[in-house]
Every structure is written in C-alpha cells, then in structure tokens.
N, CA, C and O atoms as a CHARMM CRD file, in Angstrom:
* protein
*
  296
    1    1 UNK  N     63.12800 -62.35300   9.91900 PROA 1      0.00000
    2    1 UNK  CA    62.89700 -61.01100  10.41800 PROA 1      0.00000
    3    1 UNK  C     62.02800 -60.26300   9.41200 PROA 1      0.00000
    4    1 UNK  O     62.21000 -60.23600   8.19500 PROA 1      0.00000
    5    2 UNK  N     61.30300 -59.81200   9.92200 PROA 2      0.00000
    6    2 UNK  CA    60.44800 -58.46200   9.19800 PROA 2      0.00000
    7    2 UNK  C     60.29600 -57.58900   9.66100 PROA 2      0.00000
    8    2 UNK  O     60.21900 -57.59500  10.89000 PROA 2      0.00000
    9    3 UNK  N     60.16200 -56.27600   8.87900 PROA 3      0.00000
   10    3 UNK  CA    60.02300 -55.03400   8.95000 PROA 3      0.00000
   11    3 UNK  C     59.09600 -54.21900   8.82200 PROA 3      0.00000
   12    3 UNK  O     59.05800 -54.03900   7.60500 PROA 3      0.00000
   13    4 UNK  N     58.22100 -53.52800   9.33600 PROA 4      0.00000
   14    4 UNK  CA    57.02400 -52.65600   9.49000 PROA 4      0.00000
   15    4 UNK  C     57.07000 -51.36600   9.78800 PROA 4      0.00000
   16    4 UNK  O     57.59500 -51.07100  10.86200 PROA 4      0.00000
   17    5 UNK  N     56.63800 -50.48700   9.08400 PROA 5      0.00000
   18    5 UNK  CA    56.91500 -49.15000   9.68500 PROA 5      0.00000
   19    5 UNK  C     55.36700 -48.47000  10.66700 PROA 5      0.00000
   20    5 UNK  O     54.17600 -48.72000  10.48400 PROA 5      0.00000
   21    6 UNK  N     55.73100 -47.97800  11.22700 PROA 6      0.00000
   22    6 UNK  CA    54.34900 -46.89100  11.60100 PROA 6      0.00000
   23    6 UNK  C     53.87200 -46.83700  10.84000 PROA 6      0.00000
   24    6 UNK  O     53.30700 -47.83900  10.40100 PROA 6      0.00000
   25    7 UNK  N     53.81300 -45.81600  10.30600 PROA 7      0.00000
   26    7 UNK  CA    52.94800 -45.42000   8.79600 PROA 7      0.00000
   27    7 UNK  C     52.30300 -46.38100   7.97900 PROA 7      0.00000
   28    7 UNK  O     51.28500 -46.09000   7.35200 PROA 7      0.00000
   29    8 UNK  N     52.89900 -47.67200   7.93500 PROA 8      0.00000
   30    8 UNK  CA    52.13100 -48.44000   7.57400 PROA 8      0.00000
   31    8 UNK  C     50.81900 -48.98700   8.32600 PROA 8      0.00000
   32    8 UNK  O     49.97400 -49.63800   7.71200 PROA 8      0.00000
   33    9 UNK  N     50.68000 -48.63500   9.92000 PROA 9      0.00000
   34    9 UNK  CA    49.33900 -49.11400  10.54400 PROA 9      0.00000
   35    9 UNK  C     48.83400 -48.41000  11.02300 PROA 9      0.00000
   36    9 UNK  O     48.09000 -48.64800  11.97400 PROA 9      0.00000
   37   10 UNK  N     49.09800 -47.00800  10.43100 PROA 10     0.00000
   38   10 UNK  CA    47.95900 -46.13800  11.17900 PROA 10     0.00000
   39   10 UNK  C     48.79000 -44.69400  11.63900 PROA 10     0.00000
   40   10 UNK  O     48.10500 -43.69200  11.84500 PROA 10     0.00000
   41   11 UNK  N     50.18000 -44.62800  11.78200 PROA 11     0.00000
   42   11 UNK  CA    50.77300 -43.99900  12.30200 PROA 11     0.00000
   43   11 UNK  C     51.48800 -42.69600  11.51800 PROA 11     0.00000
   44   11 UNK  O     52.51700 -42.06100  11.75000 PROA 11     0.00000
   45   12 UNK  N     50.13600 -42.56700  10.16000 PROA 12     0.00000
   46   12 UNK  CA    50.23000 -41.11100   9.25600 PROA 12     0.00000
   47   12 UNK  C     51.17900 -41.10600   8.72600 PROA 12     0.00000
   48   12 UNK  O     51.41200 -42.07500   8.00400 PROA 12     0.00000
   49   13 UNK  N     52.18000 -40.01800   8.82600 PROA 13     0.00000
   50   13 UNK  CA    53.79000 -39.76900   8.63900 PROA 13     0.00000
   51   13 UNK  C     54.66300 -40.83700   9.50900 PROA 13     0.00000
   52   13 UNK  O     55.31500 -41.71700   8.94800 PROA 13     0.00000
   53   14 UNK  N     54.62400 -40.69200  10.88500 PROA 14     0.00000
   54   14 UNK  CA    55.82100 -41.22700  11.63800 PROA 14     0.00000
   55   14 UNK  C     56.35400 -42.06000  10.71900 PROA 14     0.00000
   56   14 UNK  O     55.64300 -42.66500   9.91600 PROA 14     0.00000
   57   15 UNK  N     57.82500 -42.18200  10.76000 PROA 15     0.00000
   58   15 UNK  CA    59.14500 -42.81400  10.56900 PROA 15     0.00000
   59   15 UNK  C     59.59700 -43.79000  11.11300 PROA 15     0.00000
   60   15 UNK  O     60.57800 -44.41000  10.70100 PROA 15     0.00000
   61   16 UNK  N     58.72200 -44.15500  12.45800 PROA 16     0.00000
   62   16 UNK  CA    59.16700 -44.93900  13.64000 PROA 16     0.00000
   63   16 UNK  C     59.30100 -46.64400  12.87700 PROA 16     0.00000
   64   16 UNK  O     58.31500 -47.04600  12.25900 PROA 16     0.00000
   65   17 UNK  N     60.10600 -47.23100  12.94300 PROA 17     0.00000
   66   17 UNK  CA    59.73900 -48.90800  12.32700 PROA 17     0.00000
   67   17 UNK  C     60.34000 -49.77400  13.06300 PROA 17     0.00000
   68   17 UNK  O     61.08500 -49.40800  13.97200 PROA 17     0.00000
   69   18 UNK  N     60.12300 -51.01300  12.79900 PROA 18     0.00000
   70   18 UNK  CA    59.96700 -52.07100  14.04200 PROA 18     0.00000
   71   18 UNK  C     60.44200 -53.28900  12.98800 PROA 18     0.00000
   72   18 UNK  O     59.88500 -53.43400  11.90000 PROA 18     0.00000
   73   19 UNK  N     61.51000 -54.11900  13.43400 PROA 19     0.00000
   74   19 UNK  CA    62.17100 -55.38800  13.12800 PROA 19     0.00000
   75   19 UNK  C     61.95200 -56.47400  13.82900 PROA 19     0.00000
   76   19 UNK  O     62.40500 -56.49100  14.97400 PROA 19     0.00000
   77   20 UNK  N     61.46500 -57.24500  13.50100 PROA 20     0.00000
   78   20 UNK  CA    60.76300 -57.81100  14.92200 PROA 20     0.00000
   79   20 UNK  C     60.76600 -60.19000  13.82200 PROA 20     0.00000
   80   20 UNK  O     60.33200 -60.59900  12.74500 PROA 20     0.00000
   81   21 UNK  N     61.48400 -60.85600  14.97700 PROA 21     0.00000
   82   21 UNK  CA    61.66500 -62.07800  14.27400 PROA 21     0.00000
   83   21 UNK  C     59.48600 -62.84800  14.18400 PROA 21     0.00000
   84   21 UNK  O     58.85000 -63.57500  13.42100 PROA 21     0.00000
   85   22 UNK  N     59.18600 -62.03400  15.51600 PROA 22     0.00000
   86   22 UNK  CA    57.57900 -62.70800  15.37700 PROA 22     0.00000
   87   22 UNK  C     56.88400 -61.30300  16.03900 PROA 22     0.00000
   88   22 UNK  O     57.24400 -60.32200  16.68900 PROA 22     0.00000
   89   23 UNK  N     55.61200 -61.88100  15.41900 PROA 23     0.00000
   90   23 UNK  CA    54.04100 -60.65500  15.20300 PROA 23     0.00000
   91   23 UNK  C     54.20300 -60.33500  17.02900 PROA 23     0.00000
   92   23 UNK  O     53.93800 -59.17600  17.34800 PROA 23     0.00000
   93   24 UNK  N     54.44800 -60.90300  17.71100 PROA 24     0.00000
   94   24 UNK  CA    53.87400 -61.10600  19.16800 PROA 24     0.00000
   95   24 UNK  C     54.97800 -59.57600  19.58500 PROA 24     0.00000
   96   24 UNK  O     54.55500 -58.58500  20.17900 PROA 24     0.00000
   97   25 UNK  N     56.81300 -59.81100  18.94900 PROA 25     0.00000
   98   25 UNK  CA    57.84300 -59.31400  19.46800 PROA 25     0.00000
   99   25 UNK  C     57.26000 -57.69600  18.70000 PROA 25     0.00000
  100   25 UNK  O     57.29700 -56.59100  19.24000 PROA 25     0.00000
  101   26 UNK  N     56.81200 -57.99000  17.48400 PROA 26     0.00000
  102   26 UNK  CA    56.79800 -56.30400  16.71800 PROA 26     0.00000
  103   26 UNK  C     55.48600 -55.63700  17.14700 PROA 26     0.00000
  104   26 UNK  O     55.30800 -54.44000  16.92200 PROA 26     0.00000
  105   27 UNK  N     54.59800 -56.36600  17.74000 PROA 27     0.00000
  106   27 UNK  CA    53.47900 -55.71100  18.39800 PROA 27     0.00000
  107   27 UNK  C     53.85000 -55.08600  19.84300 PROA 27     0.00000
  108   27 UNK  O     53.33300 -54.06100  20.28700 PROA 27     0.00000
  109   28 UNK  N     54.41900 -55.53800  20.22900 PROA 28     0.00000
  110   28 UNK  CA    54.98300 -55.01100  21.77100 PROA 28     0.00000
  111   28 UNK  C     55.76200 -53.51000  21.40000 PROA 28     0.00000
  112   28 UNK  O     55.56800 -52.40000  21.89500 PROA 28     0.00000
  113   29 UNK  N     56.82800 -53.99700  20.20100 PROA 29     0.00000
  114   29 UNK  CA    57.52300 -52.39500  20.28900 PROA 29     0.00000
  115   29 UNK  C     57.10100 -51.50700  19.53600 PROA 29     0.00000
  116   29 UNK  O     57.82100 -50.57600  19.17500 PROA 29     0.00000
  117   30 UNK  N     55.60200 -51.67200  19.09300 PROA 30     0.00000
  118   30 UNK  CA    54.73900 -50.95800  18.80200 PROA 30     0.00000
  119   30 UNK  C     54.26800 -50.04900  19.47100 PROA 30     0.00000
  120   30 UNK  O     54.26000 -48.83200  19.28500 PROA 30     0.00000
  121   31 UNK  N     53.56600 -51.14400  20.87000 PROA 31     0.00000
  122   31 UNK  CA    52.98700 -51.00800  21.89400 PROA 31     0.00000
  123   31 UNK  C     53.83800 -49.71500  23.14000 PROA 31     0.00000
  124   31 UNK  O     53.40600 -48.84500  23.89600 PROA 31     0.00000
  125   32 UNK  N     55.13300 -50.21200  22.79200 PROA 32     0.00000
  126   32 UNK  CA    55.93100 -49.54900  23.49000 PROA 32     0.00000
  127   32 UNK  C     55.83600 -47.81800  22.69800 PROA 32     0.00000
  128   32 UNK  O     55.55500 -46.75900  23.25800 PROA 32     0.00000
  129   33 UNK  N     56.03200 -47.95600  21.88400 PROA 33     0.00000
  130   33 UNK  CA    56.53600 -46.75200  20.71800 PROA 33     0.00000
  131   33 UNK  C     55.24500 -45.88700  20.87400 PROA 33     0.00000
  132   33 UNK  O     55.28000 -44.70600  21.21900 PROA 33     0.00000
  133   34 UNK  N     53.89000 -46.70800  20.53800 PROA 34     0.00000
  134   34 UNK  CA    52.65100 -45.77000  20.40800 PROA 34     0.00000
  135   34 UNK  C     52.38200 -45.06600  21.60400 PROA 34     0.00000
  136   34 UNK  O     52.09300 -43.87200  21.52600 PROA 34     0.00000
  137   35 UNK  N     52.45100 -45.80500  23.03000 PROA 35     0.00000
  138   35 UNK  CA    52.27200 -44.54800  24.44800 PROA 35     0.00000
  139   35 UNK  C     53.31200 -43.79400  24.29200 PROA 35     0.00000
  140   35 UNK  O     53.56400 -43.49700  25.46000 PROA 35     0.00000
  141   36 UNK  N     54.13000 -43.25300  23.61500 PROA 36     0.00000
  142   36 UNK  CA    55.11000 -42.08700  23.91600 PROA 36     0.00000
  143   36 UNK  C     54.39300 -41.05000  21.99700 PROA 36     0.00000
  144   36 UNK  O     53.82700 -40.03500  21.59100 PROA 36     0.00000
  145   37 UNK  N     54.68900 -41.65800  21.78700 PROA 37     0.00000
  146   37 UNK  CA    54.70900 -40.67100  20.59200 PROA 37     0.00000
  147   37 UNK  C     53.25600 -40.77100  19.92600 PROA 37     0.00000
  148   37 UNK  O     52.79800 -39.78600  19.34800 PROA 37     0.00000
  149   38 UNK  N     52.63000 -41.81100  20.00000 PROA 38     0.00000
  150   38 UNK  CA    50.87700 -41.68600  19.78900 PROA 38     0.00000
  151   38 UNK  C     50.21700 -41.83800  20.49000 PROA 38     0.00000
  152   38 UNK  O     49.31300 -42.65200  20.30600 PROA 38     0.00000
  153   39 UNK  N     50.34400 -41.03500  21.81100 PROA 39     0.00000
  154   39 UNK  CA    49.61200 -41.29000  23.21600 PROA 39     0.00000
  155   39 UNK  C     48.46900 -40.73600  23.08900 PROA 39     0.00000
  156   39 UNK  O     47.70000 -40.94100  24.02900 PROA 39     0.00000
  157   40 UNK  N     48.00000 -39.94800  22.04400 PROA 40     0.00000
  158   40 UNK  CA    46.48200 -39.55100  21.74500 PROA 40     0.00000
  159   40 UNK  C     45.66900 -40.12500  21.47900 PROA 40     0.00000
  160   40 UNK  O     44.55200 -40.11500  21.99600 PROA 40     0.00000
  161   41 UNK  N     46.37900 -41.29700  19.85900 PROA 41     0.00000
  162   41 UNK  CA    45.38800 -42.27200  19.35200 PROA 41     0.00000
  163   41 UNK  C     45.66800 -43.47000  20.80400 PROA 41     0.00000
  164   41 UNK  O     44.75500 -44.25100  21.07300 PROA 41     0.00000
  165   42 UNK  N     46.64400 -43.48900  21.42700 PROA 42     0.00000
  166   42 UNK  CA    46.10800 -44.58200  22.39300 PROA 42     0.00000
  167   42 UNK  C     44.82100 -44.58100  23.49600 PROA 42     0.00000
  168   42 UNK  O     44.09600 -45.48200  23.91700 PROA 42     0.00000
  169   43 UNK  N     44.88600 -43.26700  23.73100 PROA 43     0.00000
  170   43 UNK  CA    44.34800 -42.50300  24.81000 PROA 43     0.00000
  171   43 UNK  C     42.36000 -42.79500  24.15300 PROA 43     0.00000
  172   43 UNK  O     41.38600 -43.15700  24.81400 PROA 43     0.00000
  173   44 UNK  N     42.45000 -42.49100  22.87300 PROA 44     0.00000
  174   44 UNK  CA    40.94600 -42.64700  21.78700 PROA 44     0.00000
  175   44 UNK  C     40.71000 -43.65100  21.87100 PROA 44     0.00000
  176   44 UNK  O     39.49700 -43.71500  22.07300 PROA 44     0.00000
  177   45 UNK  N     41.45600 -45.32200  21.82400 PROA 45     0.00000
  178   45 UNK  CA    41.26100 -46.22300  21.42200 PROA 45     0.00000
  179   45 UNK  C     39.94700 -46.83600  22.24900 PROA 45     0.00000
  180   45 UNK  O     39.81600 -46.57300  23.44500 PROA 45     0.00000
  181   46 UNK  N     38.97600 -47.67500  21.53700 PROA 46     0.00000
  182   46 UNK  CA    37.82500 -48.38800  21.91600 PROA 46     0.00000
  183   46 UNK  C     38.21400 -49.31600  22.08800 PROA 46     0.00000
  184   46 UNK  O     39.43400 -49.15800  22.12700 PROA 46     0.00000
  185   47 UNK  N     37.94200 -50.48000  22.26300 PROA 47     0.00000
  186   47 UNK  CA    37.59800 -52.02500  21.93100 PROA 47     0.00000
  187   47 UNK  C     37.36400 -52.29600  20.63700 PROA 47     0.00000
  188   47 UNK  O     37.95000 -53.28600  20.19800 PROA 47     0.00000
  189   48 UNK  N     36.42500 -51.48100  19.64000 PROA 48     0.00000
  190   48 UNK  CA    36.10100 -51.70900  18.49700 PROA 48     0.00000
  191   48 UNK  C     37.33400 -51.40000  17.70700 PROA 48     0.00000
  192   48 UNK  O     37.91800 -52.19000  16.96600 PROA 48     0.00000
  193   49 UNK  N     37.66000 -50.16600  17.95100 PROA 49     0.00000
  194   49 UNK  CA    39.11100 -49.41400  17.08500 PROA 49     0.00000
  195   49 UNK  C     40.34000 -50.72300  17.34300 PROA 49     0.00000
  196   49 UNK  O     40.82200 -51.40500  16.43800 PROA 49     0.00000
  197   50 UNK  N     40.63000 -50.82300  18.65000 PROA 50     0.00000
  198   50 UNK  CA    41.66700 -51.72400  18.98100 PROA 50     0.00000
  199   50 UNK  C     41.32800 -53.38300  18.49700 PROA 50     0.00000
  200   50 UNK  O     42.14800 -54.28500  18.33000 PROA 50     0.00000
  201   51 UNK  N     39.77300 -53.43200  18.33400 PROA 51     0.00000
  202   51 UNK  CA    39.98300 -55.15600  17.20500 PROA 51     0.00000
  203   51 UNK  C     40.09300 -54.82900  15.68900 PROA 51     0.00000
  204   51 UNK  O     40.49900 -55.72700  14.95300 PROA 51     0.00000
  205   52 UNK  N     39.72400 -53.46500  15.09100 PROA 52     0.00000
  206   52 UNK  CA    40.33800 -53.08600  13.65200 PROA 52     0.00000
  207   52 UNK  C     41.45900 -52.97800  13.45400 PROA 52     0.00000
  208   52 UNK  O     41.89200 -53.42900  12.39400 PROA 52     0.00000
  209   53 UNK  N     42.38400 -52.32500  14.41500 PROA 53     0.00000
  210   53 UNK  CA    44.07500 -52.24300  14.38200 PROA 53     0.00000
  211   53 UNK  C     44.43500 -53.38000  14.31600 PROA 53     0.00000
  212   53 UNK  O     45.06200 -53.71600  13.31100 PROA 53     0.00000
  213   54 UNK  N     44.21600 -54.15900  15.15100 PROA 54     0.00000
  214   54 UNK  CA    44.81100 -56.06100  15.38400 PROA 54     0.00000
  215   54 UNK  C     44.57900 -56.24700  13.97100 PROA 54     0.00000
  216   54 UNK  O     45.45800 -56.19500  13.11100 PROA 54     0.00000
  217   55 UNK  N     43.34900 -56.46500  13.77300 PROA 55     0.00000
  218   55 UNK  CA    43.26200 -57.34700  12.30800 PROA 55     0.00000
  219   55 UNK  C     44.12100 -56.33600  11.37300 PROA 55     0.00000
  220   55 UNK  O     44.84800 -56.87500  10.53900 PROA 55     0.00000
  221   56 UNK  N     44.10500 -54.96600  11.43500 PROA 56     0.00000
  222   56 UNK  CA    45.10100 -54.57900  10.40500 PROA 56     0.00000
  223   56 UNK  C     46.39800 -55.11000  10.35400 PROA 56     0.00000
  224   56 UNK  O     46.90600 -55.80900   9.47700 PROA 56     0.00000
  225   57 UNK  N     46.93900 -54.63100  11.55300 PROA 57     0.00000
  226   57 UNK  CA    48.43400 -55.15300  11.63500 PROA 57     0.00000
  227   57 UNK  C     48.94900 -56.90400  11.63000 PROA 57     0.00000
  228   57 UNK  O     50.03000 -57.35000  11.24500 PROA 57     0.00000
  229   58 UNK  N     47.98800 -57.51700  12.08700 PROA 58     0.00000
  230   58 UNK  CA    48.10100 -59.34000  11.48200 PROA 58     0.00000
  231   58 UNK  C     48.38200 -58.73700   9.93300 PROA 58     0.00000
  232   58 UNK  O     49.51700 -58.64800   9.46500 PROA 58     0.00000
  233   59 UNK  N     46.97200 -58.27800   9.10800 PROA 59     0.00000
  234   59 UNK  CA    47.21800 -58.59100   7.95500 PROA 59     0.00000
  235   59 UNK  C     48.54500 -57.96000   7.22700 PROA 59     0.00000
  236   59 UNK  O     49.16500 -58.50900   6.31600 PROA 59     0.00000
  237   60 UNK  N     48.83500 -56.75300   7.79000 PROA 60     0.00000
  238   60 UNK  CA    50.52200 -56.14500   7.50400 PROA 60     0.00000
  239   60 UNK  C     51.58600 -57.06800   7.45200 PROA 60     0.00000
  240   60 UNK  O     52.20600 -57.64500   6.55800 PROA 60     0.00000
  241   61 UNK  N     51.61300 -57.02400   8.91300 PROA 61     0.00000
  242   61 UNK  CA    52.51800 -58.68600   9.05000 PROA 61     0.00000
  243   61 UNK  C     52.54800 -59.57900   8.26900 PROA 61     0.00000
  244   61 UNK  O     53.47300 -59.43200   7.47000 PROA 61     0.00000
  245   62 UNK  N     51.75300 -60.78000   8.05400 PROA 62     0.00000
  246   62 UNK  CA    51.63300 -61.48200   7.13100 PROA 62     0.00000
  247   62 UNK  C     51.98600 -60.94100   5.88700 PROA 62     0.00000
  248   62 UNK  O     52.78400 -61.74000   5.39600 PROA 62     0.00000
  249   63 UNK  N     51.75100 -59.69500   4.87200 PROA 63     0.00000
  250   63 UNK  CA    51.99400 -59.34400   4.24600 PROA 63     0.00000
  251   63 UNK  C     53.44000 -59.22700   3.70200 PROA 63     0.00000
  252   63 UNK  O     53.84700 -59.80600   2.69500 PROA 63     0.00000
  253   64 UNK  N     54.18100 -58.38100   4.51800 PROA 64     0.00000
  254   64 UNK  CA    55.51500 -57.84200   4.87400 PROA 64     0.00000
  255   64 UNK  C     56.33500 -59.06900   4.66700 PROA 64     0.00000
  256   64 UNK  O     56.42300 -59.98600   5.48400 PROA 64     0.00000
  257   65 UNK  N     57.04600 -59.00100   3.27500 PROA 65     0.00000
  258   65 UNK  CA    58.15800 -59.89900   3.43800 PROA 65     0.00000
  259   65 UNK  C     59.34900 -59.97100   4.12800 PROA 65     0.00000
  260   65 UNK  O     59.74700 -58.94200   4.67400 PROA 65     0.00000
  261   66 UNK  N     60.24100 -61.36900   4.24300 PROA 66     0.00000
  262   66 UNK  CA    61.56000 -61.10600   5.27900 PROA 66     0.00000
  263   66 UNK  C     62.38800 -60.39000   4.80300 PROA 66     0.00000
  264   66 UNK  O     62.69300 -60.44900   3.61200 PROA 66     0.00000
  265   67 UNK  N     62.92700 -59.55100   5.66300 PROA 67     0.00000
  266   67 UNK  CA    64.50500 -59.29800   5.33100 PROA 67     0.00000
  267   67 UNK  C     65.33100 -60.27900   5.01000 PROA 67     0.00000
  268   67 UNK  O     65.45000 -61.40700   5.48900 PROA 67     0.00000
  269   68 UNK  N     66.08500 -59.55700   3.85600 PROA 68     0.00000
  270   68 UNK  CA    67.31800 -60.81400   3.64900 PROA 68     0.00000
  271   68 UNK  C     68.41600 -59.58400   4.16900 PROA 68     0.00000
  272   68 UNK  O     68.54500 -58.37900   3.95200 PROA 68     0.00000
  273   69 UNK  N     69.21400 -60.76200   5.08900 PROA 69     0.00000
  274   69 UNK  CA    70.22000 -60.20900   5.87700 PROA 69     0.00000
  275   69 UNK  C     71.55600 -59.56400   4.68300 PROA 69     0.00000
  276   69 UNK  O     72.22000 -60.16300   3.83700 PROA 69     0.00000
  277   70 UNK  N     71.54100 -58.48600   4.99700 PROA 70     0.00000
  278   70 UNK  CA    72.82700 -58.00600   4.12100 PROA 70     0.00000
  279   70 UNK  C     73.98400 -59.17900   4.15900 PROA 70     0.00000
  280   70 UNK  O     74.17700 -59.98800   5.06700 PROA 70     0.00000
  281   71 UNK  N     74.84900 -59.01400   2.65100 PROA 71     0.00000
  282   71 UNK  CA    75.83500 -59.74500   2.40800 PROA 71     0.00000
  283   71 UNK  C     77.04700 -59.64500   3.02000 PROA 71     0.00000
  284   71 UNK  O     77.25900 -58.45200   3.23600 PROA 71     0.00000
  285   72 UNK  N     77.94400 -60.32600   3.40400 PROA 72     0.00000
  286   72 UNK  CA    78.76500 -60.10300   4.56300 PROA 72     0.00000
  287   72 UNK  C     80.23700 -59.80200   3.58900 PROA 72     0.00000
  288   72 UNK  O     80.31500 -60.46100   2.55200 PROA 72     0.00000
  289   73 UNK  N     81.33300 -58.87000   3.89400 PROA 73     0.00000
  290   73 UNK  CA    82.01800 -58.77000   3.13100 PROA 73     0.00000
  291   73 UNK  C     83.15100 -59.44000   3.50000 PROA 73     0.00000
  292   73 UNK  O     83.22000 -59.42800   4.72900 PROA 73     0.00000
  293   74 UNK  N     84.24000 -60.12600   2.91300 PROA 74     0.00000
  294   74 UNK  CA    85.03700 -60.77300   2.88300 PROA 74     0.00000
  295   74 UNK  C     86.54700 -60.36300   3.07400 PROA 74     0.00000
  296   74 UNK  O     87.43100 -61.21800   3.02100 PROA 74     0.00000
C-alpha cells in the first residue's frame, strides 16, 4: 500500500489523500476526488496539461514508499 496526498500532485493545500495497493486503484480516487473538489483544474485540463499530470503522478507513485502496516497489539 501507498500513500499520496493531493498536495503532492498539484492539489496546492488540499488535505485530501489516497491509499491505494496499485497506481491504476489511486488514480481513480483521485479521479473521483478531483471532479468534486477540483472541478476547475479539471474543467482547464488540455491533453498537454493531462500528459504532464500522468507523468507527474507515475513519478510520485513510484517515489512514495509503502506503508508499513501498524503493529498489532497483543
């Protein structure tokens, strides 16, 4: 699992973040998240803008190490 926040791809301030086991699952609830609360920058987006975001957020992803699952208490 990894973790990504908004803010890390573009999304300024927002708080919004995404846990996601693969790139395909955390791009969707991205996807989901950005038409409600960044329906402006979606609304702007080109073709050109939207192949700079992709390659950003691959390279985030990749970046972004796993969560290690909290320790379970006994």
């Amino acid at each position: 699992m990894k973790t990504i926040k908004c803010s890390q791809i573009g999304g300024e301030n927002c708080t919004f973040e995404v846990t996601a086991e693969t790139m395909e699952e955390a791009k969707g609830k991205f996807s989901e998240h950005a038409k409600v609360a960044h329906a402006e920058m979606v609304a702007a987006a080109t073709p050109e803008s939207t192949k700079k975001w992709n390659e950003m957020f691959e390279k985030t992803w990749a970046a972004a190490g796993t969560d290690t699952p909290a320790a379970s208490a006994e």
